[in-house]
Structure formats: C-alpha cells, structure tokens
C-alpha positions in Angstrom: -20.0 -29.1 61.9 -22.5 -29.3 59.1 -23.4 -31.1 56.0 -21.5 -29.0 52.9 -24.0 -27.1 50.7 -22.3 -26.3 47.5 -23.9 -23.2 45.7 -22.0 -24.7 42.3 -24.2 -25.5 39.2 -25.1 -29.1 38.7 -23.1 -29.6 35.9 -20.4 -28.7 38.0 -20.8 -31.7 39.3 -18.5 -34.4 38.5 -20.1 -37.3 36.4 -17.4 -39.6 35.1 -18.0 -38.4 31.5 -15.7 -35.5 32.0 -11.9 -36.0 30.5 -10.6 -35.0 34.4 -13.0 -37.3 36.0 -13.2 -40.6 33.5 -10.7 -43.0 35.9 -11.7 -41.5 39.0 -14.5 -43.9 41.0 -17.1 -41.6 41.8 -18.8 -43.1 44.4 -15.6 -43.9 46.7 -14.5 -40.5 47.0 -16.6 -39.9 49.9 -18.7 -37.1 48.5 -16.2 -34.2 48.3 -17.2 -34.0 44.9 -20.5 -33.7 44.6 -21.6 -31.9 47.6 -22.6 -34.4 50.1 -19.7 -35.1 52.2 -19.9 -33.7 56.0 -17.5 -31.4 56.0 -16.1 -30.0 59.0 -13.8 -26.3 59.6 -11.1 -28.5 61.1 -7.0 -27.5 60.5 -4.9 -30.6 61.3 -1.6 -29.7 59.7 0.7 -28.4 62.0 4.5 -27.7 62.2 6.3 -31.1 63.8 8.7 -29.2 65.3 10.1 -25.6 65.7 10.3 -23.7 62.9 13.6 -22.3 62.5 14.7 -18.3 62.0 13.2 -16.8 58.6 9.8 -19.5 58.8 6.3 -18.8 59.7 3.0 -20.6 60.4 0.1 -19.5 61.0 -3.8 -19.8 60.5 -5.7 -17.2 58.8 -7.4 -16.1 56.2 -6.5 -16.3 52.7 -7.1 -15.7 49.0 -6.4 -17.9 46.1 -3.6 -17.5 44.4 -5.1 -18.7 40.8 -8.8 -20.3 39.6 -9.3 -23.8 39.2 -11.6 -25.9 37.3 -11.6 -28.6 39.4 -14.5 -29.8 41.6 -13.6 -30.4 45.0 -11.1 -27.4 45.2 -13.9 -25.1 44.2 -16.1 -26.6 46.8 -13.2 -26.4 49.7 -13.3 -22.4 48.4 -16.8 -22.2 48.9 -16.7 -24.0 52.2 -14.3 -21.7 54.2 -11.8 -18.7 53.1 -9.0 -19.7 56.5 -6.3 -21.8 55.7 -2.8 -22.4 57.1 -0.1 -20.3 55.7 4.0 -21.4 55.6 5.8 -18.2 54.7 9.6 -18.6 54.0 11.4 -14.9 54.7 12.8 -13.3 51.2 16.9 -14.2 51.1 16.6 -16.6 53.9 17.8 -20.0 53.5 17.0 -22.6 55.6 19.2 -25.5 56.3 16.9 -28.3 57.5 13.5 -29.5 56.4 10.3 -27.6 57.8 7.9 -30.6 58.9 4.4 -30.5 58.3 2.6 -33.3 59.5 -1.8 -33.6 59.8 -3.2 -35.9 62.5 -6.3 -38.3 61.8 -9.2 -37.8 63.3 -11.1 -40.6 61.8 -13.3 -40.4 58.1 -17.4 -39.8 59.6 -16.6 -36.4 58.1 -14.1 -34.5 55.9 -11.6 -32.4 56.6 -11.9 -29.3 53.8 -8.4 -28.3 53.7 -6.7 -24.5 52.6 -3.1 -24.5 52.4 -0.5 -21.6 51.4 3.3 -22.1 50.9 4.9 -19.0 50.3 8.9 -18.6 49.3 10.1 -15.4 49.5 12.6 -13.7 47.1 15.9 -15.8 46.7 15.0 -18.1 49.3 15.8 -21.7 49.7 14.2 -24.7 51.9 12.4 -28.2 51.9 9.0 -28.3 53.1 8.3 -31.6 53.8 4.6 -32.9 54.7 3.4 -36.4 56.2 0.2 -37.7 56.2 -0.5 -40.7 58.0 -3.2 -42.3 59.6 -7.2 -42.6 58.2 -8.9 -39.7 57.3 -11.0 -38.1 54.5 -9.3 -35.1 53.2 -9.8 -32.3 50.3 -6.7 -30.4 49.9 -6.3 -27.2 48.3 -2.7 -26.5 48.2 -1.2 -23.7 46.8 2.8 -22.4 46.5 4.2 -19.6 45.5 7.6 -19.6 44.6 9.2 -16.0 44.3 12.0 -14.8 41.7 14.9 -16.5 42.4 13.7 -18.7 44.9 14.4 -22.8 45.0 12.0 -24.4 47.1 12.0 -28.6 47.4 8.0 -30.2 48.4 7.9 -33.4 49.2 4.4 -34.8 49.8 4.3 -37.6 51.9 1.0 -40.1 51.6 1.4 -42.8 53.9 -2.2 -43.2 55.0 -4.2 -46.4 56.5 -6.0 -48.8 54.9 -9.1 -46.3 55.2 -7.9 -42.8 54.0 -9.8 -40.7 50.7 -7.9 -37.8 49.4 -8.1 -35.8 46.9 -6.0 -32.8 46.6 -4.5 -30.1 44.3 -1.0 -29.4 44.8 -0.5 -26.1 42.6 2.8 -24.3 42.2 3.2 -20.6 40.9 6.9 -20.4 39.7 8.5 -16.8 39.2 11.2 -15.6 37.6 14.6 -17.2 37.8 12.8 -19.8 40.3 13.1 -23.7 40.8 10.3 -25.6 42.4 11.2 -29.5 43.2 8.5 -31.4 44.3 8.5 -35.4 45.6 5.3 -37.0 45.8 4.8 -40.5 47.7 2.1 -42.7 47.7 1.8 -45.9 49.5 -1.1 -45.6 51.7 -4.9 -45.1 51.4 -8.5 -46.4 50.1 -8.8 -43.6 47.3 -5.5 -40.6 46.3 -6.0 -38.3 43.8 -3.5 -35.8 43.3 -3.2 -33.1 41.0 0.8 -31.8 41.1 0.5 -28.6 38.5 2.4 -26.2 37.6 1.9 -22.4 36.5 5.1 -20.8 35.1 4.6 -17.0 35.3 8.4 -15.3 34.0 11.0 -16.4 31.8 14.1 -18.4 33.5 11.9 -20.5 36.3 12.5 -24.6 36.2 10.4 -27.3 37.3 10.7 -30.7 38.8 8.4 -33.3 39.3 9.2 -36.8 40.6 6.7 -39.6 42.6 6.3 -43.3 43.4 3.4 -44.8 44.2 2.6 -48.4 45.4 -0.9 -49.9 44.9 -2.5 -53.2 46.3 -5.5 -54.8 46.2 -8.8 -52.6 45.9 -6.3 -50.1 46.0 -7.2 -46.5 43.8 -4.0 -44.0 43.0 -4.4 -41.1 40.4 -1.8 -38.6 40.1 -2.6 -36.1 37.2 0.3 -34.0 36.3 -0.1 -30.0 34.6 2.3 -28.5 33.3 1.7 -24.5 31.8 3.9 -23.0 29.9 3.2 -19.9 29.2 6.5 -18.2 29.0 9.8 -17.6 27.2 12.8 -20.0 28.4 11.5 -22.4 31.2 12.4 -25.9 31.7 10.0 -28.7 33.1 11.0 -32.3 33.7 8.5 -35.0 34.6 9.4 -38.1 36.4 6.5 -40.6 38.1 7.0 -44.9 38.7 4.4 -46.7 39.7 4.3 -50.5 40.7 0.9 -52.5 41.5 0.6 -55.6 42.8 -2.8 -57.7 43.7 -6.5 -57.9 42.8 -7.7 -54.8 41.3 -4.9 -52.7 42.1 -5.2 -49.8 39.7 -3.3 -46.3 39.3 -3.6 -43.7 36.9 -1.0 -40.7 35.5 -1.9 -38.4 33.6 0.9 -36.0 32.3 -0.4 -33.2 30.6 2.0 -30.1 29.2 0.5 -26.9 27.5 3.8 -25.0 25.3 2.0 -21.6 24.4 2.6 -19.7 21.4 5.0 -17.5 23.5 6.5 -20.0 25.2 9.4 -19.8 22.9 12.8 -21.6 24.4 11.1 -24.2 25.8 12.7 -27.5 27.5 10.3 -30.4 29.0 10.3 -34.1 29.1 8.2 -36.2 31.2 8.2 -39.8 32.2 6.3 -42.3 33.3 7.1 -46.2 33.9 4.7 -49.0 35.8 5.9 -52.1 37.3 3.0 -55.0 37.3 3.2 -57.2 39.9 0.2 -59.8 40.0 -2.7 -60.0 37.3 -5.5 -58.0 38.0 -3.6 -55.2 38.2 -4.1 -52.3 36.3 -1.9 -49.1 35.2 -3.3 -46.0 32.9 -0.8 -43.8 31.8 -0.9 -41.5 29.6 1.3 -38.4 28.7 0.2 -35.7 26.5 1.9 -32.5 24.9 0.2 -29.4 23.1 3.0 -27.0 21.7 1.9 -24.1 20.0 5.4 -23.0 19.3 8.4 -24.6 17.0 10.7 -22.6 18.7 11.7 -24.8 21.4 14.6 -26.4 22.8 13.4 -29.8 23.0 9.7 -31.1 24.0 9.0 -35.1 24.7 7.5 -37.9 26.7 7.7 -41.6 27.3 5.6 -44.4 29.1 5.9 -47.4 29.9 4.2 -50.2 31.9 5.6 -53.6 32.1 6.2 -57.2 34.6 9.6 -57.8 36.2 12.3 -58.2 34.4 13.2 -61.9 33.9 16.7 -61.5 33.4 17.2 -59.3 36.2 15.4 -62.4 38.8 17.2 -65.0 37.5 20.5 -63.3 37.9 19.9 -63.2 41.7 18.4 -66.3 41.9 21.3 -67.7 40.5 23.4 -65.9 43.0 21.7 -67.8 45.8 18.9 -65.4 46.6 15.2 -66.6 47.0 12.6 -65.4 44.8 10.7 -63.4 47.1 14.0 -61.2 48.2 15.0 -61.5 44.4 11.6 -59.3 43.9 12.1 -57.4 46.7 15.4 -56.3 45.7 14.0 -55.2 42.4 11.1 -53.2 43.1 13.6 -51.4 45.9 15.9 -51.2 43.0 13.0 -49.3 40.4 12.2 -47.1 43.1 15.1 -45.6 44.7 16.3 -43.4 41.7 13.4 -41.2 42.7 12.9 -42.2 47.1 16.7 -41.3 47.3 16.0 -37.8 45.6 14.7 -37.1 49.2 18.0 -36.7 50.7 16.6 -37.7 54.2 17.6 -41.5 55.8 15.1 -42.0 57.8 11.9 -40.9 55.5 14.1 -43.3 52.7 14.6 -46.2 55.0 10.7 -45.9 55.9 9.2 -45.2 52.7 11.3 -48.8 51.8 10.2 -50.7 54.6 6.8 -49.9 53.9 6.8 -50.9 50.0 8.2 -54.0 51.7 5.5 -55.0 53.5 3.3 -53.9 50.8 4.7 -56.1 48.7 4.5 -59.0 51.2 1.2 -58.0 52.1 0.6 -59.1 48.5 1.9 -62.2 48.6 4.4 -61.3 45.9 
C-alpha cells in the first residue's frame, strides 16, 4: 500500500476551471485527481461465474490501447501497468452474459483500476459488470471491438450510500463492428463516467443508452464522446435521468466530433431529465462539431422537465394513489432503456431499487 505520487505536471491537475472538470466537485472525489488519494494495487473484479468456451480472464500486464486527456486515468497509468483482461475468442459467440462483478473493501484507500475487454473477429457476447457495495474506485476501462464483432456492455452502478467513482469507459470500434453499451446508475456518494467512443474503419455502429437516479447530496456525471473519424458509421445516443430531493444534481454531457473525412455520417443523441422535488438539479448539455456536409443526418435534443400532470391525474382518476401514480411513471420513463437489458432479474432489480429511491425521497 502507499500514498500515490503522481509524476504529472501541476497543471495537470484538475482545478474546476477546465471545460471537463467545471460540474465535477473537486473536493468529494476522494483525491484520485489530484494525487493524494491512497491508492492501493488491488484487483477486485472477478468473473461471477464460469466463463463459458471461447472466454478468458486473466490478470496481467497490459498496454493502453489509446491516450487520454483525462486526469485520473493518466494517474491509474502511472500507478500500475497490470490490469485484468476479458478476451472473447475471434468467431465465437457466446450465448449467455459473462459476469463481472467487484467486491468492496471499504473507501480508507482507492482501488486504481486497469481493465481490458477484447472481442475478437466476428464475435458476439454481453459483458455485464456489477458494482455494488462502498468503495473508492478509478477505473480505466478500455474495449476493443474487432471487425465484425457486436459486443453489448452493460455497466452496472449500484453502489452504497458511500461509494466515489470515477471511471473511463472507452470503446475502439473496428470495421463492420457494433458496440452496445447500458450504463446504470442508482447508487453512490460521487459517479463520474466517461462512455466514449473511438471509431477506427468505415461500417462500425454505436450505441449508447443509461439511466441514472439521484437523491439527496447525491453527484452523477456521465460525459458522453463520440469520434468520428471515419467514412459511414452510425452513432446513437440515448441517456434519462430523474432526480429527486435536496441537492440532488446530475450532469450529461454529449459531445460528438464529425471529421472532415467522416463523410456518410449518421448520429443523434438524447437526453431527457425527470425532476422530482425542488432543489434538484439537472445539466445537460449536447454538443456537435461536423466538419463535413456530407452526412446522412447529424442531431441532438435535451430536455429536463417535472411530471407530467396529465399523465398523474389519469391514474389518480383510475383509483390509484398519488405516490403509486408517481411510481408508475418514473418506472414508466425508465423502462424504454432498463428493458434494453434483456435480463429479468437485473430489470426487476434495477426497478425495485428506483423504487425505494424514490420512497427514500419522500416522493
């Protein structure tokens, strides 16, 4: 164990100032940004279960895949060069979900997290990963998905009360490839997440979806990238957000880059927030930079808004009461993405737990 010493330049140093850094609190993130957190060489994700024929895991040591610009991931780099690694064979295609899950060890230090998905060559499989539990984690995630391959992520945060994260969750997409990714987050003190996504030959696809449920004191940031760089790749976009109770705050940031030879181009993203209580608070905001006018179609949307009153008093009317008339809403916004899971039982969870959320909230 010992006390990271980052070798990065102060003004490498995160101040709040910076465009990537300007909602983030500072000061709650434990010190994984600035150097002072106690970091530790520990490796709690671990396969749930048997992995089946054509999947491997294994700890070792890796390199990254691309640069970042980003803080913490280039002071988990400097930390330690082992990481665990989930290879999926080339042409094999794997039926049922590989779980991930990490176990908590508590937050007197952080865990300073490398991570490698690679899909081979016309694969196909869902990775699924659940965090749970209190913890302080920095996450460098990275995923390679290889021509022809279709690979489904779905990032599970259901932490404690307690939990900090911040993580980058970066996908390399290849030729004729299709990366899905889920991301859920209903848990924790602090999240930041940072789904990107680097297209690298012509044909690949992207989709990104997420839900995310804040309460009081409650921080959620999810900060989408989007690259395109090449001819004839699609990207779609999808995040909701509901907050509910006293300083409840959550930010998205969509950001998609359309290169000069990014001709043939197809991208929308969302992004819609459900207020719950005053004193809540929602930032979105979704930016595009095309270079290019020869696209296929390039757009974005936002919105953040209360319940619906038409929608209430319908049930109501029907006999229900107004707390299971909200309920049955904020289940309702929700489940276009939670049922894009395709699992019951993560579903039927994920649902219960906005649910007590949301009672937790008095709402």
């Amino acid at each position: 164990m010992t006390t990271l010493q980052s070798n990065l330049l102060d003004n490498h140093t995160p101040t709040g100032r910076e465009e990537a850094w300007r909602f983030t609190p500072l000061k709650r993130l434990g010190g994984m940004h600035d150097g002072s957190a106690v970091a530790i060489n520990r490796h709690s994700l671990a396969a749930k279960n048997s992995l089946p024929n054509g999947a491997s895991f294994e700890q070792r040591e890796i390199s990254a895949l691309t640069e970042s610009d980003d803080a913490i991931v280039n002071r988990i780099r400097e930390f330690t060069n082992i990481g665990t690694v989930l290879t999926i064979d080339a042409n094999a295609e794997i039926t049922e979900p590989i779980f991930l899950g990490r176990t908590s060890e508590g937050t007197t230090e952080a865990e300073f997290s490398r991570v490698l998905i690679n899909a081979g060559v016309n694969s196909k499989a869902v990775v699924i990963i659940e965090n749970t539990g209190d913890t302080h984690l920095a996450e460098d995630l990275e995923i390679h998905v290889s021509a022809g391959a279709h690979l489904t992520f779905i990032s599970l945060q259901e932490w404690g009360a307690k939990t900090i994260h911040a993580a980058r969750h970066h996908a390399i997409v290849d030729r004729d490839a299709t990366f899905k990714s889920i991301v859920v987050t209903i848990g924790g003190d602090v999240v930041r997440l940072l789904p990107t996504v680097d297209f690298i030959a012509p044909g690949a696809s992207c989709d990104l979806s997420g839900v995310y449920f804040a309460t009081a004191g409650q921080f959620f940031e999810h900060r989408m990238f989007v690259d395109h760089k090449v001819p004839n790749a699609k990207s779609r976009v999808n995040y909701k957000g509901a907050l509910a109770g006293d300083k409840a705050h959550t930010v998205w940031i969509g950001d998609v880059f359309i290169r000069a030879a990014a001709e043939g181009t197809d991208t929308y993203e969302l992004n819609r927030n459900l207020l719950l209580s005053d004193g809540a608070r929602a930032d979105s905001v979704p930016n595009l930079e095309i270079e290019t006018g020869e696209i296929v179609g390039a757009g974005h949307a936002s919105t953040t808004g209360r319940f619906d009153d038409e929608q209430l008093f319908y049930l109501m009317s029907r006999g229900i009461n107004g707390d299971d008339a909200r309920r049955l809403v904020v289940r309702g916004f929700f489940n276009e993405i939670v049922s894009e899971i395709n699992n019951e039982e993560i579903q039927n969870r994920i649902m219960s737990r906005i649910d007590d959320e949301l009672a937790k909230a008095g709402k």
